[in-house]
C-alpha positions as CSV (number, residue, x, y, z in Angstrom):
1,X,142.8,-32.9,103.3
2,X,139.6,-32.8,101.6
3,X,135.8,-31.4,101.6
4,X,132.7,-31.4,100.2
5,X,130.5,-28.2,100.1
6,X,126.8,-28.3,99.5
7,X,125.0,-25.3,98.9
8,X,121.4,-24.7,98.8
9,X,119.7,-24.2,95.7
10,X,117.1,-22.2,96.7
11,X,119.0,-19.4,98.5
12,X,122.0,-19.2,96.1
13,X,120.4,-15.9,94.9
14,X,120.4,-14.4,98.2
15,X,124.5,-14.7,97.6
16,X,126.9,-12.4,96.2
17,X,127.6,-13.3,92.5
18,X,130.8,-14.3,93.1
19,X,130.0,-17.1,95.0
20,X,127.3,-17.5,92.2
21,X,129.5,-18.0,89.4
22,X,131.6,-20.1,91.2
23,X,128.6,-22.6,92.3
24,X,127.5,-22.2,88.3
25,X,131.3,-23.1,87.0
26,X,131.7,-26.1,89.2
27,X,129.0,-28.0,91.4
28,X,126.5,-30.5,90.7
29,X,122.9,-30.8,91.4
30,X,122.6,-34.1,93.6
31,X,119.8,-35.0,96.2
32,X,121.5,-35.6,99.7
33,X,119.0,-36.8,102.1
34,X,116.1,-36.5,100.1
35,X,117.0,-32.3,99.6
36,X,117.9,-30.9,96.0
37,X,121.7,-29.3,96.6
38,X,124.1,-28.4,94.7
39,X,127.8,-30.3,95.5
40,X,131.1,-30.7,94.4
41,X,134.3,-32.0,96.2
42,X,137.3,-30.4,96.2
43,X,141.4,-31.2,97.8
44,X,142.4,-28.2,99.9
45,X,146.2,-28.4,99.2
46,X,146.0,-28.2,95.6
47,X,146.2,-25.0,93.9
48,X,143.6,-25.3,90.0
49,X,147.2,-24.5,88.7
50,X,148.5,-27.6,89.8
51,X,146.2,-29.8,88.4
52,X,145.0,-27.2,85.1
53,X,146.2,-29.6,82.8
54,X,144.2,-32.3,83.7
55,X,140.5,-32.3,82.8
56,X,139.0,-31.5,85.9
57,X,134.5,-32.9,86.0
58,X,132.1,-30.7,86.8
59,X,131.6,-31.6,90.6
60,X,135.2,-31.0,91.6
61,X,135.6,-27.4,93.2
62,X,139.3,-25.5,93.0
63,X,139.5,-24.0,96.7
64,X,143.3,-22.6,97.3
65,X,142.8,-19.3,98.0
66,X,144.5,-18.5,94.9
67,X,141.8,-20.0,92.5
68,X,139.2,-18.0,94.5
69,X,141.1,-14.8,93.9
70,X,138.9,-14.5,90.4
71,X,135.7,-14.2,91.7
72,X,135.4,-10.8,93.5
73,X,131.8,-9.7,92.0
74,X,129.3,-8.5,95.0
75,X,131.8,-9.1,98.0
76,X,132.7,-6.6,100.1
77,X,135.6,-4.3,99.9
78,X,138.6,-6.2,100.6
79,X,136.6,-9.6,101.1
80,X,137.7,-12.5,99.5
81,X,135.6,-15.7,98.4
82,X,137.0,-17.6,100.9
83,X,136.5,-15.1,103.4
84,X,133.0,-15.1,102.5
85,X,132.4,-18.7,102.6
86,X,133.7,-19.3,105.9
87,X,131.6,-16.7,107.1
88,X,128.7,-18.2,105.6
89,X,129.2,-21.6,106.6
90,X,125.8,-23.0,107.3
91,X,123.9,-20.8,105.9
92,X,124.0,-21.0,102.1
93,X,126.8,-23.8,102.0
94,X,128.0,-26.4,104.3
95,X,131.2,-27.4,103.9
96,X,132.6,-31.0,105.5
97,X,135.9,-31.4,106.2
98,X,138.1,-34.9,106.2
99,X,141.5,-35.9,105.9
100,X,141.1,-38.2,103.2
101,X,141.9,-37.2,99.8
102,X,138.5,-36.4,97.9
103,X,140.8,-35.4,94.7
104,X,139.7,-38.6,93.2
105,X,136.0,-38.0,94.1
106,X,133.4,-37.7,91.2
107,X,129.5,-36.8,91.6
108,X,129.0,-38.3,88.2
109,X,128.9,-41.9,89.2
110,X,125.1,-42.5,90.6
């Protein structure tokens, strides 16, 4: 299974800075229906240590729970990224779910 999130450029600083550095270490700026975002794809069952190796392009998000653990700055006590981005769905970030495998997917090619 596989998503894409898009998050809003212009309310990313109205976000913790954990989800800020984590928008700033992997997304793209695209335009999606005429609207400046900021994207990147990312394959749910993989864990960034399963694939660290391999060079991974900007534009392709690590989102096991694991990889997420890192990024803790301006969350809540005992919140996790994840947690918070759930949460948030909708409002700073839309995430969209399929069951293909966006693994291969890169935001590079125009």
């Amino acid at each position: 299974m596989g998503c894409v999130i898009l998050v809003d450029p212009e309310r990313l600083n109205e976000t913790p800075a954990a989800f800020q550095e984590y928008v700033r270490l992997h997304f793209l700026p695209k335009e999606v229906l005429g609207k400046q975002v900021l994207v990147a794809s990312a394959k749910l069952s993989w864990s960034y240590t399963d694939y660290e190796s391999m060079r991974r392009p900007q534009g392709v998000a690590p989102s096991h729970s694991c990889d997420l653990m890192r990024f803790k700055k301006g969350l809540k006590a005992g919140q996790n990224l994840n947690e918070w981005m759930r949460e948030n769905d909708g409002k700073y970030l839309w995430q969209l779910y399929a069951s293909d495998d966006y693994a291969g997917c890169s935001w590079d090619d125009d």
